[in-house]
PATOR-387776 format. One record per residue (C-alpha): residue number from 1; y, x, z. Coordinates in Angstrom, 3 decimals, m for minus. Last residue first. Layout:
BEGIN
NUM;Y;X;Z
...
This chain:
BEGIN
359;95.513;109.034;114.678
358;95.318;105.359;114.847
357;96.028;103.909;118.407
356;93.083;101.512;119.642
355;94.315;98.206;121.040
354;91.713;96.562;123.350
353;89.775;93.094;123.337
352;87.622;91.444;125.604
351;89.317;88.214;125.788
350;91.423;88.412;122.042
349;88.914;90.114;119.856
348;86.713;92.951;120.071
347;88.896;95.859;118.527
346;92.857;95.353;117.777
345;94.633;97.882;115.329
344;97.644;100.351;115.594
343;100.024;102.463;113.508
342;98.309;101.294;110.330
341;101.607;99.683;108.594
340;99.895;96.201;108.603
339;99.255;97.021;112.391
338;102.305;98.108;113.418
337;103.488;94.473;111.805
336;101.071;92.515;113.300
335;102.294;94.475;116.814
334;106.166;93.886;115.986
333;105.703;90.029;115.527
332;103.623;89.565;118.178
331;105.984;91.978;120.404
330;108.740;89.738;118.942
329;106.993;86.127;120.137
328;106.615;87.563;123.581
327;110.119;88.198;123.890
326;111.068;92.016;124.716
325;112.025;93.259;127.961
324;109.515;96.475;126.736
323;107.798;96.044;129.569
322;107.436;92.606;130.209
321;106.524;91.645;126.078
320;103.922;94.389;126.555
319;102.557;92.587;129.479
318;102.572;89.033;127.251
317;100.910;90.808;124.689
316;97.799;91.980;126.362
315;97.113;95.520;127.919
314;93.634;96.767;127.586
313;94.642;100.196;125.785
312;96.753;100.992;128.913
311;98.073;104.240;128.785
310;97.772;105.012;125.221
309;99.116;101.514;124.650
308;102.551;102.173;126.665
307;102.771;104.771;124.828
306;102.105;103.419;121.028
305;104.330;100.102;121.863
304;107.697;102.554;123.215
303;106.897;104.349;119.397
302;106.794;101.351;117.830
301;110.659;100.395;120.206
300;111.689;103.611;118.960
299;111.434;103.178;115.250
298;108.188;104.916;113.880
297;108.409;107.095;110.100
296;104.822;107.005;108.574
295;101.858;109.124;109.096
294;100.752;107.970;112.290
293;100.095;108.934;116.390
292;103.026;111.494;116.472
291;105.779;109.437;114.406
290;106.433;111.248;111.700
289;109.478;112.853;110.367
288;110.447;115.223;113.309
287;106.859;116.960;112.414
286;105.325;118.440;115.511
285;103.019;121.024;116.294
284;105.384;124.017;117.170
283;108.975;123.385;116.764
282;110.668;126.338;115.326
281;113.586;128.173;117.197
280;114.868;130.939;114.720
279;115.331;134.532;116.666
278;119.391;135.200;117.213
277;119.789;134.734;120.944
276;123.420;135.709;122.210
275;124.511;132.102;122.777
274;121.236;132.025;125.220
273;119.839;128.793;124.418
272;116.225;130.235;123.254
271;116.558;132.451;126.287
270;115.354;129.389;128.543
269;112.394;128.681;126.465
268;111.295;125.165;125.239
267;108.551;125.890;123.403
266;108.432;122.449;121.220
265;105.276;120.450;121.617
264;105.866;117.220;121.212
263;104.584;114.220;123.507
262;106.774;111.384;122.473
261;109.314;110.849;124.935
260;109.656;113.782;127.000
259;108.720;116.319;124.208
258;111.004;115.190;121.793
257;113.178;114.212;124.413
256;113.444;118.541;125.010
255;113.378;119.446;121.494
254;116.782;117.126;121.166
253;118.257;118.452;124.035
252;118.253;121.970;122.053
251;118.839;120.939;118.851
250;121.990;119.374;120.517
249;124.539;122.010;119.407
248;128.029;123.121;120.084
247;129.589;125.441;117.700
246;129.166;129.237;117.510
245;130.839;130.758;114.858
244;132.592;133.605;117.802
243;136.204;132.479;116.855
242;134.547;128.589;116.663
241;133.946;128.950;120.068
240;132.161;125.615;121.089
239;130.552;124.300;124.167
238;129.187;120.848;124.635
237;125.251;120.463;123.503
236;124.706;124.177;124.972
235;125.721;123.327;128.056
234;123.812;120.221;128.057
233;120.650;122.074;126.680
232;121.264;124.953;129.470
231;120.303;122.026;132.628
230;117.277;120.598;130.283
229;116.437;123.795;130.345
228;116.603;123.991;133.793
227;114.699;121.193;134.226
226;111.560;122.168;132.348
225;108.725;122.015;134.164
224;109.562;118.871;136.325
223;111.027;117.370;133.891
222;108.542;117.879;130.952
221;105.814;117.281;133.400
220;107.351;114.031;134.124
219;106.445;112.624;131.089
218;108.328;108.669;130.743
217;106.219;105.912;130.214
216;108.756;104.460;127.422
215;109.461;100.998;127.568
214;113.043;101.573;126.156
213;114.420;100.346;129.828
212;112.444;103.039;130.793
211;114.932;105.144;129.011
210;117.808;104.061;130.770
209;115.561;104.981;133.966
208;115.339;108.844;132.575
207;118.717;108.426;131.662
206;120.065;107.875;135.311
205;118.015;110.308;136.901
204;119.137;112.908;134.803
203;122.144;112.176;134.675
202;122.381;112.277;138.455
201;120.462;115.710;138.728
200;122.816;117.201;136.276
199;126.226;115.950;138.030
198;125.247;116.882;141.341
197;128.407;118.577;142.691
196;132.514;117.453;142.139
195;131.320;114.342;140.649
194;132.362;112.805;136.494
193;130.892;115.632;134.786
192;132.600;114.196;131.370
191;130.657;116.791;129.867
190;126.975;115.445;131.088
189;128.078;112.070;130.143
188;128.334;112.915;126.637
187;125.554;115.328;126.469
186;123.388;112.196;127.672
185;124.859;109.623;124.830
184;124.266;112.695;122.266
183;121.182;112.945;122.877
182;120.030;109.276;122.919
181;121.797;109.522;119.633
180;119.526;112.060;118.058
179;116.199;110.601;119.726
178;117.490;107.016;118.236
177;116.830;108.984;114.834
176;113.719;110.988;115.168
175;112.265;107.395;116.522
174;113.460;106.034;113.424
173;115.820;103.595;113.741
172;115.215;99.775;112.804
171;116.887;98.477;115.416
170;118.470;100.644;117.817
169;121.513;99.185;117.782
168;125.064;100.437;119.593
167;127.256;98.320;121.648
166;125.736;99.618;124.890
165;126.077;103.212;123.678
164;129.877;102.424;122.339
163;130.944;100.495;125.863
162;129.361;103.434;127.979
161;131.275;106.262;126.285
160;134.886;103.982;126.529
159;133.915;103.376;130.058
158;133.257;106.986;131.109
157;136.203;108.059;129.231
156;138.326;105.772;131.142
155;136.718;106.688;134.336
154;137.400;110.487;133.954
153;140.487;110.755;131.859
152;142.330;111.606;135.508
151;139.666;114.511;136.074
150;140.473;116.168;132.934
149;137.012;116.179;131.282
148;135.211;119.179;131.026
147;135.088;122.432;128.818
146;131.876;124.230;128.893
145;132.408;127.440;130.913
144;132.187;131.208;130.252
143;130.408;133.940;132.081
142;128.188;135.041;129.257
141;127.708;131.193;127.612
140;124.059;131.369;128.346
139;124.731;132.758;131.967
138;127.174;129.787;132.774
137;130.384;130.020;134.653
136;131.812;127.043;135.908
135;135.118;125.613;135.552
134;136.579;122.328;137.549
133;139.381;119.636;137.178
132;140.643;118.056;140.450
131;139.897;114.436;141.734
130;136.481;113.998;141.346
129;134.921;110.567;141.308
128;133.351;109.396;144.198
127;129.390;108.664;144.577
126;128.821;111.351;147.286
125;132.408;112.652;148.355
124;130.985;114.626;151.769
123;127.902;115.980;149.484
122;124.327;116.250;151.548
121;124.313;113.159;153.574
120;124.739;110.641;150.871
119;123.479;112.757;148.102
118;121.475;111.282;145.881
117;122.725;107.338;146.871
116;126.098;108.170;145.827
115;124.948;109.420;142.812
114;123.216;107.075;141.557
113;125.710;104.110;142.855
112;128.294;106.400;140.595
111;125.585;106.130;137.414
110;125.118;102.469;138.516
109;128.953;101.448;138.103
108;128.873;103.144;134.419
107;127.009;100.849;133.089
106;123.508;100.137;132.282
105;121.954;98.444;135.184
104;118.565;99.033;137.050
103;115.849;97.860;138.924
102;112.148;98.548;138.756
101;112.217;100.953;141.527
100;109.863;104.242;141.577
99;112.229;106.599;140.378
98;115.192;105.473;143.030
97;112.913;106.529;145.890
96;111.536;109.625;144.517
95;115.058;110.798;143.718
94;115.998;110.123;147.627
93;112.647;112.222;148.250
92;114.621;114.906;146.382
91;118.010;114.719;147.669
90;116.577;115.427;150.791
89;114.082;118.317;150.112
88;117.132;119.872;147.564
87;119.841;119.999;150.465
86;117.841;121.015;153.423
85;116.397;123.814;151.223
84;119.562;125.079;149.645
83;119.237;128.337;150.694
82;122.234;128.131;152.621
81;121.103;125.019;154.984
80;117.783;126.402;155.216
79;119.164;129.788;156.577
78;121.565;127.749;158.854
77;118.617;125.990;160.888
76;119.615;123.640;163.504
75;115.601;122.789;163.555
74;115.759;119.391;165.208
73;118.499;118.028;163.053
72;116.433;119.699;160.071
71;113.370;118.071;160.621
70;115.179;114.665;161.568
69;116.598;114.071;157.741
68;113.322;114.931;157.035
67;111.302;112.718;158.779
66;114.032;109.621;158.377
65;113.835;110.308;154.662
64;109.825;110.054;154.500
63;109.897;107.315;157.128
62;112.159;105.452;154.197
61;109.273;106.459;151.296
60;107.009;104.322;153.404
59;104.292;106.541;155.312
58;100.600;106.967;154.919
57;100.411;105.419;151.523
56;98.379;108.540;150.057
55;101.192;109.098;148.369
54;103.681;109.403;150.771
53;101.483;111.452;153.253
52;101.453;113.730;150.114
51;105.171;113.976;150.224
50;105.464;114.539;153.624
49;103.160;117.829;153.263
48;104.890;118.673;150.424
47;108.633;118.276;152.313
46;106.986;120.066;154.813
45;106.331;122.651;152.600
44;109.906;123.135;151.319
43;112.084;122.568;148.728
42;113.839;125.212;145.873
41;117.379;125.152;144.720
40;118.752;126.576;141.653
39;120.755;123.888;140.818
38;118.729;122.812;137.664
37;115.688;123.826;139.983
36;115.952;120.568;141.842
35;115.104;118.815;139.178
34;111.279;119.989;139.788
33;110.924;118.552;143.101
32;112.066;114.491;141.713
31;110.217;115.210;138.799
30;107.115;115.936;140.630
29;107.549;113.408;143.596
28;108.140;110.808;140.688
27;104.280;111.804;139.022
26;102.648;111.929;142.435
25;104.311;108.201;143.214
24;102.880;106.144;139.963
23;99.927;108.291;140.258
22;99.378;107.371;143.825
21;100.196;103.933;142.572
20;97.826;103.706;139.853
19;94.596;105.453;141.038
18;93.480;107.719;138.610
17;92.494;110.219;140.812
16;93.750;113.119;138.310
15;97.291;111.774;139.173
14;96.634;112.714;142.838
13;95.516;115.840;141.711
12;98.748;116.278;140.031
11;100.511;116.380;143.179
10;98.909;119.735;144.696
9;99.103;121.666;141.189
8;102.531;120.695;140.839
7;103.825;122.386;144.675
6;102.108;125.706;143.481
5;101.946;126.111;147.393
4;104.744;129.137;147.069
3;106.715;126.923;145.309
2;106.808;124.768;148.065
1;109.114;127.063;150.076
């Protein structure tokens, strides 16, 4: 198994090189291998070893799927086939793939093409809707399930979910505030669990690119360490038993974004979601009301601005303008403004100039 290799230690030091596009891959590898945990699956070392070859731009990320999908063709290997191995090295460099491409569409047509893509070869109904209801037992809830859709609600619910998020405004919220409905948009399409298998590791990939679309530089660390809890903060966000006074939550989900998006600190512990756990969860380091770099309440598209600074203090407006898909004349609005407030201020002029975040 990778594991064994400390899989994250061996990627990061691409990201240590500073070089964008190994980065750009090392960091996709590492949320694409750490998802796989939400199904309790682990890959292998020559899926590392490919991997790296990736990264160094040895091989295309298509030789990387025709290696694989070959490895185990050659091998004939049932253990790796019940382990889970095959499964989680190929949907994993198909993760990779989708991580790294600039395109994507908000509806409910790209969260099927998601999934069909994931696990084309793996599932034999990859990218259908299911057509029976399901259970499944979950450890937090002590052997009981969250409640899903009826399968014949499935694409009407889907629709109905997707029309409210894309009719929905982020203007003006705080980032504490689009965090909460972000939340609840992802718990929502969690529980409607639209595929017979997969459904984690395709929401996941779909709202980490809706968030792009945000112009957030999205932590992969947080996925990659973290993806089962990110698995027990869905459950969590849709099970109630009012008998017992437990009621579903998205505290949970919410400490994870928190540290996805805007580089909290929360402990995010897997017994923490246990229905049985009693301790109070406190965030460590972070005030919801502030944004991190500031002392006054952010909206989500300053706090998009402030990442996409830290990474690039050198970037001019028009580049801001492309990655937030905002008009250049806004992002010169919204930067005067983040300046006025004292989020952000300009050093050295226009030619030579860089933006400095103010702590």
């Amino acid at each position: 198994m990778a594991d064994e290799r400390n899989w994250q230690f061996e990627l990061s030091e691409y990201i240590k090189q500073g070089e964008p596009d190994k980065a750009t891959k090392s960091e996709a590898w590492k949320t694409a291998i750490g998802l796989q945990a939400v199904d309790g699956l682990e890959t292998s070392e020559y899926l590392l070893d490919t991997a790296k070859e990736h990264i160094e731009g040895k091989i295309d990320i298509a030789t990387v799927q025709k290696r694989v999908k070959s490895y185990y063709e050659q091998r004939e290997n049932r253990q790796a086939v019940e382990d889970g191995t095959e499964e989680a090295d190929k949907v994993a460099s198909k993760i990779t793939e989708i991580l790294n491409e600039k395109t994507f569409q908000f509806s409910p047509a790209e969260l099927k093409t998601i999934h069909r893509r994931l696990f084309t070869d793996v599932f034999k109904h990859a990218g259908e809707i299911r057509d029976y209801n399901i259970t499944k037992k979950e450890w937090i809830l002590n052997g009981e399930t969250v409640l899903y859709a009826s399968y014949d609600s499935i694409n009407d619910t889907l629709d109905y979910d997707f029309r409210i998020e894309k009719e929905f405004s982020y203007d003006g919220l705080s980032a504490t505030e689009a965090v909460k409905h972000i939340t609840k948009f992802a718990a929502g399409i969690w529980q409607i669990h639209p595929f017979c298998e997969g459904n984690t590791r395709t929401t996941a990939v779909f709202i980490i690119k809706y968030l792009k679309t945000f112009g957030f530089n999205i932590s992969n660390d947080v996925f990659a360490n973290n993806s089962w809890f990110f698995r027990n903060a869905l459950v969590r966000a849709n099970y109630n038993d009012v008998s017992r006074g437990i009621t579903a939550t998205t505290e949970y989900l919410e400490q994870f974004f928190e540290n996805l998006l805007f580089g909290a600190n929360n402990e995010l512990k897997n017994r923490y979601t246990h229905i049985g756990y009693t301790d109070e969860i406190q965030s460590a380091n972070y005030d919801n009301s502030k944004c991190q770099n500031g002392t006054l309440k952010c909206t989500l598209e300053e706090m998009a601005i402030i990442n996409i600074i830290k990474n690039n203090p050198k970037i001019t407006q028009k580049e801001l303008a492309e990655k937030t898909n905002c008009s250049p004349r806004t992002i010169k609005r919204r930067t005067v403004e983040m300046q006025e407030k004292g989020l952000i201020k300009r050093e050295n002029g226009k030619r030579n100039g860089r933006w400095i975040v103010t702590q």
